[in-house]
mmJSON file of the N, C-alpha and C atoms, coordinates in Angstrom:
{"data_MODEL":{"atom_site":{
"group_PDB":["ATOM","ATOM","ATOM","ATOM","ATOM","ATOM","ATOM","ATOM","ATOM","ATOM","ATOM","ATOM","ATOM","ATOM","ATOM","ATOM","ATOM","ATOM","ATOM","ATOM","ATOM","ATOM","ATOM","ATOM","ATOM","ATOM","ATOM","ATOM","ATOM","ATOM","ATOM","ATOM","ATOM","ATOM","ATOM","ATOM","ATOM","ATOM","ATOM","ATOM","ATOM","ATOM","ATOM","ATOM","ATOM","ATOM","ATOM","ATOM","ATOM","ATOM","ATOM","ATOM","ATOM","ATOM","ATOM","ATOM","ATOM","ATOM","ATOM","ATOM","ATOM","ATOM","ATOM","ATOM","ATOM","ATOM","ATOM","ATOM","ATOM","ATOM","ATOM","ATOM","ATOM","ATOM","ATOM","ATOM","ATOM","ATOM","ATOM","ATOM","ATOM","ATOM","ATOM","ATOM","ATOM","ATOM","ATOM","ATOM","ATOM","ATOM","ATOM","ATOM","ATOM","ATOM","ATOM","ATOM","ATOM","ATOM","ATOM","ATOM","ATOM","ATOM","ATOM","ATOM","ATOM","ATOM","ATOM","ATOM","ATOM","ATOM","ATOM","ATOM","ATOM","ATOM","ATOM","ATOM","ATOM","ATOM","ATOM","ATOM","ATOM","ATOM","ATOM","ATOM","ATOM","ATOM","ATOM","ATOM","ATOM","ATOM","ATOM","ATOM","ATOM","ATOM","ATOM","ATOM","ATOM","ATOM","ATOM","ATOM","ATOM","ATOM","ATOM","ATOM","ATOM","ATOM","ATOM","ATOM","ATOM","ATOM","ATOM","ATOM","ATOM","ATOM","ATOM","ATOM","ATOM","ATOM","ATOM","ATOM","ATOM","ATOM","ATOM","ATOM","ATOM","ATOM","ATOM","ATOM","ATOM","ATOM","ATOM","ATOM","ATOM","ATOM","ATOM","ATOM","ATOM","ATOM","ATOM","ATOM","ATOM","ATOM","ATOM","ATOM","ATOM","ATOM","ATOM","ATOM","ATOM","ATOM","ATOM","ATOM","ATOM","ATOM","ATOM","ATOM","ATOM","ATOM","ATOM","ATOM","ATOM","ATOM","ATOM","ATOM","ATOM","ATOM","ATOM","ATOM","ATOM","ATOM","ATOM","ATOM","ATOM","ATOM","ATOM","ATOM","ATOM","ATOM","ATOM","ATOM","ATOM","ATOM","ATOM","ATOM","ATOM"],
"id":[1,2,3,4,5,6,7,8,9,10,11,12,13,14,15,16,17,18,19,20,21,22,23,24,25,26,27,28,29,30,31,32,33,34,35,36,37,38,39,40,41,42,43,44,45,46,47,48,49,50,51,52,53,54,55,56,57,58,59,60,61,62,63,64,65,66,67,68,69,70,71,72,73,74,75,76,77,78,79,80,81,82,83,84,85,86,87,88,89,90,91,92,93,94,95,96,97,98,99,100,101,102,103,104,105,106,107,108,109,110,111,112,113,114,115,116,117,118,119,120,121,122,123,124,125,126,127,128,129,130,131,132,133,134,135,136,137,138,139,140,141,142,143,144,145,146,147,148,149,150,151,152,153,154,155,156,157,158,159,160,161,162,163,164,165,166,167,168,169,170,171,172,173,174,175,176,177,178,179,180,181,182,183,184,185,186,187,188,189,190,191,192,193,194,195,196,197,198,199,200,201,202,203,204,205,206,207,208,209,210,211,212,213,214,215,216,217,218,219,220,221,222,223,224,225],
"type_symbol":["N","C","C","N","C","C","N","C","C","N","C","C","N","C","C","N","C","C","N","C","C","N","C","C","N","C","C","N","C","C","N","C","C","N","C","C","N","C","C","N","C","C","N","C","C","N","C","C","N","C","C","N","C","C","N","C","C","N","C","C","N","C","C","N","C","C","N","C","C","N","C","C","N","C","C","N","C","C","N","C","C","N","C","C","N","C","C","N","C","C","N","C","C","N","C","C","N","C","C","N","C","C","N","C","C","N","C","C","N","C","C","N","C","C","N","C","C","N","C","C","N","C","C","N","C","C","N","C","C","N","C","C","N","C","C","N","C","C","N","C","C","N","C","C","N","C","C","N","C","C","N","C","C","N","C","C","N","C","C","N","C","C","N","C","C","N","C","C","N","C","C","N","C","C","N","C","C","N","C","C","N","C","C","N","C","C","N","C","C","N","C","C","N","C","C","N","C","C","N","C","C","N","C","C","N","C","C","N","C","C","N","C","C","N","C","C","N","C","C","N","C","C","N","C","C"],
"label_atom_id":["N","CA","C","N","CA","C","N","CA","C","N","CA","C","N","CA","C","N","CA","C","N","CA","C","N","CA","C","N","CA","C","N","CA","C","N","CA","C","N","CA","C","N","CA","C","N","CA","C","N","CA","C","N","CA","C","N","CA","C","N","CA","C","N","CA","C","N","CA","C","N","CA","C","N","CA","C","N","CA","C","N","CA","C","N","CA","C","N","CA","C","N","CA","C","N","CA","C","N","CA","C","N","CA","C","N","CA","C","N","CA","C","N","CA","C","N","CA","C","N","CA","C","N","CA","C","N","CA","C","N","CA","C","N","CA","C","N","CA","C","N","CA","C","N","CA","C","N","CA","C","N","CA","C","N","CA","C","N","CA","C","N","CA","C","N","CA","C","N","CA","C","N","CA","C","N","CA","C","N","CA","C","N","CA","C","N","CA","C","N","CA","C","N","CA","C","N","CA","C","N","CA","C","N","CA","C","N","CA","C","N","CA","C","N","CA","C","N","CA","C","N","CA","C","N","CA","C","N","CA","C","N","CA","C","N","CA","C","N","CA","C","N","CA","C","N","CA","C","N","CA","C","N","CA","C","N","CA","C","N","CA","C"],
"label_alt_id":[null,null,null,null,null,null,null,null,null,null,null,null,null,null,null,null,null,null,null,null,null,null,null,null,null,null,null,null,null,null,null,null,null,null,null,null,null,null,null,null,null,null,null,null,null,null,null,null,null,null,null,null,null,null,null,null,null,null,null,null,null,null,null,null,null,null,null,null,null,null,null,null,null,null,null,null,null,null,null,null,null,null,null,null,null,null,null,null,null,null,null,null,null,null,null,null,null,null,null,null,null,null,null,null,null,null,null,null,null,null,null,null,null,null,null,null,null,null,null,null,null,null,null,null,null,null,null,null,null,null,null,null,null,null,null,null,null,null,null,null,null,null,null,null,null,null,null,null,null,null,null,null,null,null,null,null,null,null,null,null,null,null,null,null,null,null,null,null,null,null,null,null,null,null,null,null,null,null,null,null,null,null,null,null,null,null,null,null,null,null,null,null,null,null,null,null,null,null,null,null,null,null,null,null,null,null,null,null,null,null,null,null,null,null,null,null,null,null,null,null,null,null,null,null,null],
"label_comp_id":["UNK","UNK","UNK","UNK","UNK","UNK","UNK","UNK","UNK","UNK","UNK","UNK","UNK","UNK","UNK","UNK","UNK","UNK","UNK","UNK","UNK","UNK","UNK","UNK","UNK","UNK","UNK","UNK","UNK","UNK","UNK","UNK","UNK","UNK","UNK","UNK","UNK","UNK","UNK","UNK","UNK","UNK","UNK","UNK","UNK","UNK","UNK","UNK","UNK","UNK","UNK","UNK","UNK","UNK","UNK","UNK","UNK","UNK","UNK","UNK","UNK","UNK","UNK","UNK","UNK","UNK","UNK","UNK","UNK","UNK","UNK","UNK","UNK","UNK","UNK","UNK","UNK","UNK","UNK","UNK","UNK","UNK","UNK","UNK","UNK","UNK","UNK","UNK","UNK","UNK","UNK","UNK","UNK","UNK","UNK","UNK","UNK","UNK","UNK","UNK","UNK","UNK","UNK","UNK","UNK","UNK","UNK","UNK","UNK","UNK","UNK","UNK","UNK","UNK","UNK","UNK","UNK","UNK","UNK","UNK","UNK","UNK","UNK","UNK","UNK","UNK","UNK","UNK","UNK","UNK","UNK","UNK","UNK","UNK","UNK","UNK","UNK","UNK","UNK","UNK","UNK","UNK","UNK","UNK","UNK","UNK","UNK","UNK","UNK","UNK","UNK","UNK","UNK","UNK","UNK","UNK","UNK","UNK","UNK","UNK","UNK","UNK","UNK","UNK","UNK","UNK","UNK","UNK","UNK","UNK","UNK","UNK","UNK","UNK","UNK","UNK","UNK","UNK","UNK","UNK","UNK","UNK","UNK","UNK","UNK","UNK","UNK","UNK","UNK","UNK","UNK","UNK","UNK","UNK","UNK","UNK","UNK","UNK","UNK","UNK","UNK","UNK","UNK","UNK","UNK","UNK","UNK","UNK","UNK","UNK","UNK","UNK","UNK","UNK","UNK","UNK","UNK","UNK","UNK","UNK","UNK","UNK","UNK","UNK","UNK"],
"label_asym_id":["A","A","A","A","A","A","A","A","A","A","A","A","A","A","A","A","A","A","A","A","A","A","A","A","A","A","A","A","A","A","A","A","A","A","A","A","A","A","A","A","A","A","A","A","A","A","A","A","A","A","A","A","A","A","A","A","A","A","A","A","A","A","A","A","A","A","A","A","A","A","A","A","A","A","A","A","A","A","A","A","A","A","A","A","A","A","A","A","A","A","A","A","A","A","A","A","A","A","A","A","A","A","A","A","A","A","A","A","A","A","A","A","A","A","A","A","A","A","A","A","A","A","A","A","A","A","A","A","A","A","A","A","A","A","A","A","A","A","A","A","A","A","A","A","A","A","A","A","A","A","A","A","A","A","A","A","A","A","A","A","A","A","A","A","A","A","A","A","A","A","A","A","A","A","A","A","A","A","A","A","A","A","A","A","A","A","A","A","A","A","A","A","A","A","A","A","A","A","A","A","A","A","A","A","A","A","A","A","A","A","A","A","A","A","A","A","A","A","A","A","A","A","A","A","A"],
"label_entity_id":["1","1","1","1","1","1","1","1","1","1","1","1","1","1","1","1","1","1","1","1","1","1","1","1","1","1","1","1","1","1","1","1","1","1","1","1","1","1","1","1","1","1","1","1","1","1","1","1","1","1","1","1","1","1","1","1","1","1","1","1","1","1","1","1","1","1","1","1","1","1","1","1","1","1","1","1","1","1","1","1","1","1","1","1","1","1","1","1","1","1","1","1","1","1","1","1","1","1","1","1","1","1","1","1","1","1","1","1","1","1","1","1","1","1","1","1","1","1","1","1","1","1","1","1","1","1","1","1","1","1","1","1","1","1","1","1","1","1","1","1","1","1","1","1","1","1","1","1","1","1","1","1","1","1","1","1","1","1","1","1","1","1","1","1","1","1","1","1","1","1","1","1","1","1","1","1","1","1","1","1","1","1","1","1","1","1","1","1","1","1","1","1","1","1","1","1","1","1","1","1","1","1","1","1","1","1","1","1","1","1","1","1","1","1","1","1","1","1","1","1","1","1","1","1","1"],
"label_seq_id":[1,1,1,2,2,2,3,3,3,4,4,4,5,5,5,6,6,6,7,7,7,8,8,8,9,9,9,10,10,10,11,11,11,12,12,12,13,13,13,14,14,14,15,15,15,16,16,16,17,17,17,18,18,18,19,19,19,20,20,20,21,21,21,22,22,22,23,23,23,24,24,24,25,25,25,26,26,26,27,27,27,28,28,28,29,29,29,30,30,30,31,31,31,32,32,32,33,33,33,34,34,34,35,35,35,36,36,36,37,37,37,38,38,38,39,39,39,40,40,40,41,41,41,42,42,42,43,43,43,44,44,44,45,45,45,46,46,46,47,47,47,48,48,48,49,49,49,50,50,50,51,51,51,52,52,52,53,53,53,54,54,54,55,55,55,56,56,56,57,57,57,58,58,58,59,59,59,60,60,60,61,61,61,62,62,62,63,63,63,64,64,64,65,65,65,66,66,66,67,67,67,68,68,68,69,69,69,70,70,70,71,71,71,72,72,72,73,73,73,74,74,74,75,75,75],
"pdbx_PDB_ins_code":[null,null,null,null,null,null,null,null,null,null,null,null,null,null,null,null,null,null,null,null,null,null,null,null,null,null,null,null,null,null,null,null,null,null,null,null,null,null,null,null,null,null,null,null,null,null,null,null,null,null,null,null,null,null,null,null,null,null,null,null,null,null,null,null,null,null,null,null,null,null,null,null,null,null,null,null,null,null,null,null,null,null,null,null,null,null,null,null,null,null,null,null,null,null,null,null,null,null,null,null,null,null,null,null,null,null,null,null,null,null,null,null,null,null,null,null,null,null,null,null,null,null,null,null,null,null,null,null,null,null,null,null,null,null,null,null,null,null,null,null,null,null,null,null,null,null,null,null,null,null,null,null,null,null,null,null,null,null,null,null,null,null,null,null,null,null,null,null,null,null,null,null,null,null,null,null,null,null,null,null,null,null,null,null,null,null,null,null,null,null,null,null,null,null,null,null,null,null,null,null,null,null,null,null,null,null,null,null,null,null,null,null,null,null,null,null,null,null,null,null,null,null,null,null,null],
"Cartn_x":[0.832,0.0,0.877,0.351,1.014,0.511,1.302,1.044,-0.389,-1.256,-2.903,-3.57,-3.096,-3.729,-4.119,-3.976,-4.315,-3.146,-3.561,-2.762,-1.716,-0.979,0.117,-0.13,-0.04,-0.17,1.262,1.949,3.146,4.494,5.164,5.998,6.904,8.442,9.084,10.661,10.826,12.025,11.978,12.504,13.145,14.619,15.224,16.657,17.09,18.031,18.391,19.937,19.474,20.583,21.19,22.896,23.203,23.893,23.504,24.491,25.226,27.16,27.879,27.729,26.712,26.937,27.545,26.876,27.509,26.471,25.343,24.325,24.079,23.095,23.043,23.409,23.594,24.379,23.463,23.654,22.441,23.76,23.11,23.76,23.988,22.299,21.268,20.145,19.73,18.197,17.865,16.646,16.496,14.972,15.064,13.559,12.628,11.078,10.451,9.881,9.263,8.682,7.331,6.231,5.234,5.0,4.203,3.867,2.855,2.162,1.501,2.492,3.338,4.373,3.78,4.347,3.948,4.756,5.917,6.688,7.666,8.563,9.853,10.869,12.399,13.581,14.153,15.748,16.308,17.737,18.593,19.631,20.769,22.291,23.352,23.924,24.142,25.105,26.657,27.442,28.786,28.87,29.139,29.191,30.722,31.241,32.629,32.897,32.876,33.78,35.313,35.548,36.966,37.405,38.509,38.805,39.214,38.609,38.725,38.062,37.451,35.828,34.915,34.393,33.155,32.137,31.47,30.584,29.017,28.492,26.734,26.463,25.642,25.084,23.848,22.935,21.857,21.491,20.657,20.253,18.617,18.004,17.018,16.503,15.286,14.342,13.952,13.672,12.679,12.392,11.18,10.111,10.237,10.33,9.991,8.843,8.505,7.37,7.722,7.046,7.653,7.324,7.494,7.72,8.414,9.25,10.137,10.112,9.203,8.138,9.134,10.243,10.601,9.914,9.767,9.256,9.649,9.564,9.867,11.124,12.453,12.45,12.297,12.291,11.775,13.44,13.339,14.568,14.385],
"Cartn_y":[-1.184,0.0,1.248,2.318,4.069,4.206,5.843,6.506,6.758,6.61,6.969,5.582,4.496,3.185,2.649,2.92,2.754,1.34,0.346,-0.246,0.161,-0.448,-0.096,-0.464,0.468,0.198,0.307,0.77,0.843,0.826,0.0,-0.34,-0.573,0.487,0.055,-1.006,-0.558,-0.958,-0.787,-1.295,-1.446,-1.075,0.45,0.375,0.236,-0.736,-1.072,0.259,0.444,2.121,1.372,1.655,1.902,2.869,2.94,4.417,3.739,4.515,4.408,5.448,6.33,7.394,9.059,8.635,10.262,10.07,9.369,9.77,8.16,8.106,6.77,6.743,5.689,5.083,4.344,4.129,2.959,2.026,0.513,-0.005,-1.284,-1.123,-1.98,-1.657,-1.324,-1.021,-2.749,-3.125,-4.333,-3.943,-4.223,-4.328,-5.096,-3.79,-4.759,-6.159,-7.061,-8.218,-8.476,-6.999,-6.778,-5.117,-5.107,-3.274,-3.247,-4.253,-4.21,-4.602,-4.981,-5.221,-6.524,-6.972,-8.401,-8.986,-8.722,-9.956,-9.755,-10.82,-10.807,-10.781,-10.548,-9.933,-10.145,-11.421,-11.347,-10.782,-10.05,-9.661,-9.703,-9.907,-9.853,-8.289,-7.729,-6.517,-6.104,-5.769,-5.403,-3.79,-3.767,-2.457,-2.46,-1.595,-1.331,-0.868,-1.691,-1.25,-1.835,-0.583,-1.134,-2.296,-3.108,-4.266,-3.91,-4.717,-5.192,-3.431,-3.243,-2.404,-2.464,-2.246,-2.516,-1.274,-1.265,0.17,-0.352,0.803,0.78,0.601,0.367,0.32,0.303,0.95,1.557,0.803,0.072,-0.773,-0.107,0.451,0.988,0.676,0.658,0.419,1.128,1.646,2.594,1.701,2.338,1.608,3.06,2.593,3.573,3.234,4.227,3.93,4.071,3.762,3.907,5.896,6.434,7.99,8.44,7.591,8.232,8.157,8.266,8.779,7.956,8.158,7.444,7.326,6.572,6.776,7.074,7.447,7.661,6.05,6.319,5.122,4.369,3.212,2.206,1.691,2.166,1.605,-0.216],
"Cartn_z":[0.0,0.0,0.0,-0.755,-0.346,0.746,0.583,2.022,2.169,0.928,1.038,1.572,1.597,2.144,0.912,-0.469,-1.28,-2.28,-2.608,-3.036,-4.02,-4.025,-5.242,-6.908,-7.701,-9.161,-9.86,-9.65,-11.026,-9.514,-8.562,-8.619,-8.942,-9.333,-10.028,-9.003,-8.719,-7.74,-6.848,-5.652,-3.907,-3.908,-3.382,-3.331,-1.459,-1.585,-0.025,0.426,1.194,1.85,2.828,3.385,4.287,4.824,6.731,6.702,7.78,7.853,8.918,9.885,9.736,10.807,10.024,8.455,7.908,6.716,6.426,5.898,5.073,4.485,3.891,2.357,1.773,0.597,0.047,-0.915,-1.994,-1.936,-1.217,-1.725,-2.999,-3.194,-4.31,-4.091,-5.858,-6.275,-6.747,-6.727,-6.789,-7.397,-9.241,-9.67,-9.663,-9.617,-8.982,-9.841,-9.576,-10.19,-10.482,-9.917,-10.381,-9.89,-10.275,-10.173,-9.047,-8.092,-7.495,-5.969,-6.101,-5.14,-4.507,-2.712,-2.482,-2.579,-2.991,-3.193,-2.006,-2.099,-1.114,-1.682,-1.134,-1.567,-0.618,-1.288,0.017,-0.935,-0.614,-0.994,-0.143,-1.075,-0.123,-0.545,0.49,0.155,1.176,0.062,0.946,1.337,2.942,3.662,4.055,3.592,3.549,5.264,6.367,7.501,7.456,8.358,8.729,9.428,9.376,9.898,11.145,11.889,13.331,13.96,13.942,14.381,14.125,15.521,15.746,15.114,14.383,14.078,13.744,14.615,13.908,12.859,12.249,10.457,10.747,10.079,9.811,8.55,8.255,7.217,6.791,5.531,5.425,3.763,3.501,2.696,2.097,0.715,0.172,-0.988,-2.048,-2.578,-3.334,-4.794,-6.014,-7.02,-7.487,-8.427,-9.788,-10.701,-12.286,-12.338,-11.508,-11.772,-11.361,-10.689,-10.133,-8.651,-7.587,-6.87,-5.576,-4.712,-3.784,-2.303,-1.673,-0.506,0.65,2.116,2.821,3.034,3.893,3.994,5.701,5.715,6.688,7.435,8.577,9.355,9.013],
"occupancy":[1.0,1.0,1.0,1.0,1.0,1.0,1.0,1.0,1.0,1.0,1.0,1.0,1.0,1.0,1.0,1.0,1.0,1.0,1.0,1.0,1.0,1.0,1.0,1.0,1.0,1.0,1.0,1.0,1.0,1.0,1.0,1.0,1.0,1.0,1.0,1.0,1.0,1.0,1.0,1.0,1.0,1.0,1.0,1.0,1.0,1.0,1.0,1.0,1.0,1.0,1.0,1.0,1.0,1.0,1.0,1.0,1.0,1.0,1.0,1.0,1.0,1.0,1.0,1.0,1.0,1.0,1.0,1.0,1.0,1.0,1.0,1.0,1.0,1.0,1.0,1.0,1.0,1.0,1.0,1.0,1.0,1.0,1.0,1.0,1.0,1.0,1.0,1.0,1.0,1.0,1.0,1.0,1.0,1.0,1.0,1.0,1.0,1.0,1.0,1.0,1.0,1.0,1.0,1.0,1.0,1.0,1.0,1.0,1.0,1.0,1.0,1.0,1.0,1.0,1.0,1.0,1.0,1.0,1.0,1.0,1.0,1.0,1.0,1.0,1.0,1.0,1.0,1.0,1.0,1.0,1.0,1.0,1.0,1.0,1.0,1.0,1.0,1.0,1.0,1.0,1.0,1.0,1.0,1.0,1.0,1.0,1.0,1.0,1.0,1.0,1.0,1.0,1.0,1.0,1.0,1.0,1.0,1.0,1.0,1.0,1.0,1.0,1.0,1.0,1.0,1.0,1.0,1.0,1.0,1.0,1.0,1.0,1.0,1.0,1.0,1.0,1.0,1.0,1.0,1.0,1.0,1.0,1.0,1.0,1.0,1.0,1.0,1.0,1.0,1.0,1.0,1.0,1.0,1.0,1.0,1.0,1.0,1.0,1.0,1.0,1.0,1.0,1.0,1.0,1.0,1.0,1.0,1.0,1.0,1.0,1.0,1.0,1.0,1.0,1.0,1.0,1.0,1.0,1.0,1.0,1.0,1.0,1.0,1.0,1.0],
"B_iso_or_equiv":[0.0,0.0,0.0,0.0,0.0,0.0,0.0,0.0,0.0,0.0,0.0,0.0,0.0,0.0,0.0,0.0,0.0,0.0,0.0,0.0,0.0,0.0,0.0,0.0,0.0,0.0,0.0,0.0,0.0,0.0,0.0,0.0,0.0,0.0,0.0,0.0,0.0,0.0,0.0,0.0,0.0,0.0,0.0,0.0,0.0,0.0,0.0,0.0,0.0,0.0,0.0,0.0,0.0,0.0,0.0,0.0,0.0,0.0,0.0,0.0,0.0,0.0,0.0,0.0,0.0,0.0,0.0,0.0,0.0,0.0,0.0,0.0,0.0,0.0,0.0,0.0,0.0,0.0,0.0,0.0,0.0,0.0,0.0,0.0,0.0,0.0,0.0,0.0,0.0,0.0,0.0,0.0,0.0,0.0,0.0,0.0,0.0,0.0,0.0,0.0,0.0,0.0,0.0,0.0,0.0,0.0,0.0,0.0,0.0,0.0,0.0,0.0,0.0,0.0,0.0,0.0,0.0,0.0,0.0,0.0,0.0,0.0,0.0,0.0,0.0,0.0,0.0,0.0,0.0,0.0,0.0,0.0,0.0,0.0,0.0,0.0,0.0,0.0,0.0,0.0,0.0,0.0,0.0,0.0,0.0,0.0,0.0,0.0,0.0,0.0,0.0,0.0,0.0,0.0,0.0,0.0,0.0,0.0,0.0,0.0,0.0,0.0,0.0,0.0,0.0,0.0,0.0,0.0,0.0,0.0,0.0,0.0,0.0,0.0,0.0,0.0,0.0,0.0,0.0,0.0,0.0,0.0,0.0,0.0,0.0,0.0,0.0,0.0,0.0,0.0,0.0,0.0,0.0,0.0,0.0,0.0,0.0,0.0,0.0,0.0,0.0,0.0,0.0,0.0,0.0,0.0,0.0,0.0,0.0,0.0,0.0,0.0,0.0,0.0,0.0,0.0,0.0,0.0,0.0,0.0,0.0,0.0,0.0,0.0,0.0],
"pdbx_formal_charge":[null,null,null,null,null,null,null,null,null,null,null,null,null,null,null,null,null,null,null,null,null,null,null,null,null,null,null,null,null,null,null,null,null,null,null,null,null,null,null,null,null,null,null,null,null,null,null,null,null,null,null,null,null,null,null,null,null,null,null,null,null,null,null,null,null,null,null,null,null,null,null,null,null,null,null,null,null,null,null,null,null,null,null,null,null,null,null,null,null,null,null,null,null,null,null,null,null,null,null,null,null,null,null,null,null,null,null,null,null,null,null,null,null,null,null,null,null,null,null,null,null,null,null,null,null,null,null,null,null,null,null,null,null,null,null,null,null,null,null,null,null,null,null,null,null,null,null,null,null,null,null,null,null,null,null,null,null,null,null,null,null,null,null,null,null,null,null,null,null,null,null,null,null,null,null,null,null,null,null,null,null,null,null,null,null,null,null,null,null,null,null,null,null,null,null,null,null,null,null,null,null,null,null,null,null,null,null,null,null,null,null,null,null,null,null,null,null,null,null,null,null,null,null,null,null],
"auth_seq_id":[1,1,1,2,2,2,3,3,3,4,4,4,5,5,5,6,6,6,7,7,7,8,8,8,9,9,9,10,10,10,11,11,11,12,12,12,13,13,13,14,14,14,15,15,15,16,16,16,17,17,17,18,18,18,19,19,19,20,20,20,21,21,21,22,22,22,23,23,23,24,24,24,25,25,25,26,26,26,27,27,27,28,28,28,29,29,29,30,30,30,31,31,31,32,32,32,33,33,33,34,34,34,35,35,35,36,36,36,37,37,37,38,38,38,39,39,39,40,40,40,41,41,41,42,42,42,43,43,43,44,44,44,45,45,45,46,46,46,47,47,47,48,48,48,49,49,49,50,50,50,51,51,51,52,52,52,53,53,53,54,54,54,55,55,55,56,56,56,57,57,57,58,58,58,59,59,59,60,60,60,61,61,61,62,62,62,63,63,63,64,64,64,65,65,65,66,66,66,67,67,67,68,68,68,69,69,69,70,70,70,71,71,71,72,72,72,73,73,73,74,74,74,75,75,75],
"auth_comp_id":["UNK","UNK","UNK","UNK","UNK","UNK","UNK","UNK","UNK","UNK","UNK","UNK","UNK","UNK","UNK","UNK","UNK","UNK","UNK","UNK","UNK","UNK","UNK","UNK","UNK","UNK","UNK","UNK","UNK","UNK","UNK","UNK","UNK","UNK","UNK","UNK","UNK","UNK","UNK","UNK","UNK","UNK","UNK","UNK","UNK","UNK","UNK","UNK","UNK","UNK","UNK","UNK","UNK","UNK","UNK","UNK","UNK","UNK","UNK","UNK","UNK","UNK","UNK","UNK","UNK","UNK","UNK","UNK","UNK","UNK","UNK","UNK","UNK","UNK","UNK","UNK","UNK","UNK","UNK","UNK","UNK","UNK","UNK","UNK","UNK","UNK","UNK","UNK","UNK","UNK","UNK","UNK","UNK","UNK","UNK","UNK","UNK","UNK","UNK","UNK","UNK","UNK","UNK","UNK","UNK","UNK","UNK","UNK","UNK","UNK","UNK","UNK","UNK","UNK","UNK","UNK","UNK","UNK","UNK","UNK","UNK","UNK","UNK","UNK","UNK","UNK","UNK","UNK","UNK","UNK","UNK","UNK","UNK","UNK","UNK","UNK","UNK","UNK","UNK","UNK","UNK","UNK","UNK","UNK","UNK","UNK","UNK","UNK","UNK","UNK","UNK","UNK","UNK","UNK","UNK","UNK","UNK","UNK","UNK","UNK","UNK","UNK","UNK","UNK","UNK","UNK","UNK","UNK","UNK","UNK","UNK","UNK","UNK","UNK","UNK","UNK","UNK","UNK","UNK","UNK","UNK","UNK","UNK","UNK","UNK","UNK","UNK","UNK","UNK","UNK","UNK","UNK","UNK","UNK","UNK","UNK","UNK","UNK","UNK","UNK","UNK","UNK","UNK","UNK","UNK","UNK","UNK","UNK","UNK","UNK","UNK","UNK","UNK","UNK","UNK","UNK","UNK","UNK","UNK","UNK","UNK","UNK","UNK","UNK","UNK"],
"auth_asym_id":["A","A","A","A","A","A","A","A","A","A","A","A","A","A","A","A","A","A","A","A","A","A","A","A","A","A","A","A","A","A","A","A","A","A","A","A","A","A","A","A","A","A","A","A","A","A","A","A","A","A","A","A","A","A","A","A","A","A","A","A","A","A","A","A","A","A","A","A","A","A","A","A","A","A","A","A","A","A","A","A","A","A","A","A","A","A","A","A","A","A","A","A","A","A","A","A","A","A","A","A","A","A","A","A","A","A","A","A","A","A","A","A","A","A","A","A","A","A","A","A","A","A","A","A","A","A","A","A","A","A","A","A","A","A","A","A","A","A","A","A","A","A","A","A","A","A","A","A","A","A","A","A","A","A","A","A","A","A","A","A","A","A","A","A","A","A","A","A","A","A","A","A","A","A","A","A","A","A","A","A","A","A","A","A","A","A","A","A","A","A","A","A","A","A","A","A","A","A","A","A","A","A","A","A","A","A","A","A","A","A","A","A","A","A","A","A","A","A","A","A","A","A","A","A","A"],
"auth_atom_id":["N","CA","C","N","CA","C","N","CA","C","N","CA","C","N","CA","C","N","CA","C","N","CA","C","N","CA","C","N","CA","C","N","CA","C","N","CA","C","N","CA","C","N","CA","C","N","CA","C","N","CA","C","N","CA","C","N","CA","C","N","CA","C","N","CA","C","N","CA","C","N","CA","C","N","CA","C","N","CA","C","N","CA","C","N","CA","C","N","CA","C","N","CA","C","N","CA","C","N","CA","C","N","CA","C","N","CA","C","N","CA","C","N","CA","C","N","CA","C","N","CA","C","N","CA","C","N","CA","C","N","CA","C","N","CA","C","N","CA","C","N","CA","C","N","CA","C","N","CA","C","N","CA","C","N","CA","C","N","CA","C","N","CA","C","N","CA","C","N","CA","C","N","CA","C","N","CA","C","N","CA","C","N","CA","C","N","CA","C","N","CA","C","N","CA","C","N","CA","C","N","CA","C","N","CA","C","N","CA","C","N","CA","C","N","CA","C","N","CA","C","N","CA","C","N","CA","C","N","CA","C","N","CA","C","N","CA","C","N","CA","C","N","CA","C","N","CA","C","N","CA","C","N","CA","C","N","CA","C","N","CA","C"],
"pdbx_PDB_model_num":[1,1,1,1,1,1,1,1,1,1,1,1,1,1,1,1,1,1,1,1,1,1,1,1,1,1,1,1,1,1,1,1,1,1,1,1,1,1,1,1,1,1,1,1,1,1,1,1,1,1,1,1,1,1,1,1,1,1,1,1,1,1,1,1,1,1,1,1,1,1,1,1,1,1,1,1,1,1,1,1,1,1,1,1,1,1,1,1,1,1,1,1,1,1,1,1,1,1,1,1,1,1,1,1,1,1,1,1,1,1,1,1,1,1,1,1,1,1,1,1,1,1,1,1,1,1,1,1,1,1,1,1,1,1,1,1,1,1,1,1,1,1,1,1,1,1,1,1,1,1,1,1,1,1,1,1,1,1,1,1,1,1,1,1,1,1,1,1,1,1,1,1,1,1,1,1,1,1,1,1,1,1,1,1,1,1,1,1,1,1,1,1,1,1,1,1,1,1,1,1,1,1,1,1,1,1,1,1,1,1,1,1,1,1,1,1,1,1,1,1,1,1,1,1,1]
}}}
């Protein structure tokens, strides 16, 4: 569903973000497989930390439409 509660019609892609603590990064757009969304997505992605530290990562979600149209994103 959008932010109106209204189902989804033209779905285009899911891009997965991460942040180290200085803003977030795309680190894969992943297209979508129907325009109505529903589906699942499991992806591997590489987050460049430094060796042997420990650091936060912030892993986050957004949802595009074939207009462009990104969404808020989802911790």
């Amino acid at each position: 569903m959008n932010l109106e509660g209204d189902p989804l019609t033209s779905l285009a892609k899911t891009s997965i973000y991460f942040d180290l603590g200085n803003g977030r990064t795309l680190a894969k757009e992943v297209p979508a497989t129907q325009l109505s969304g529903g589906g699942e997505i499991s992806e591997t992605i590489t987050i460049p930390v430094k060796i042997q530290h420990e650091q936060p990562v912030r892993i986050c979600v957004t949802a595009t439409d074939s207009h462009g149209n990104e969404s808020l994103s989802t911790p």
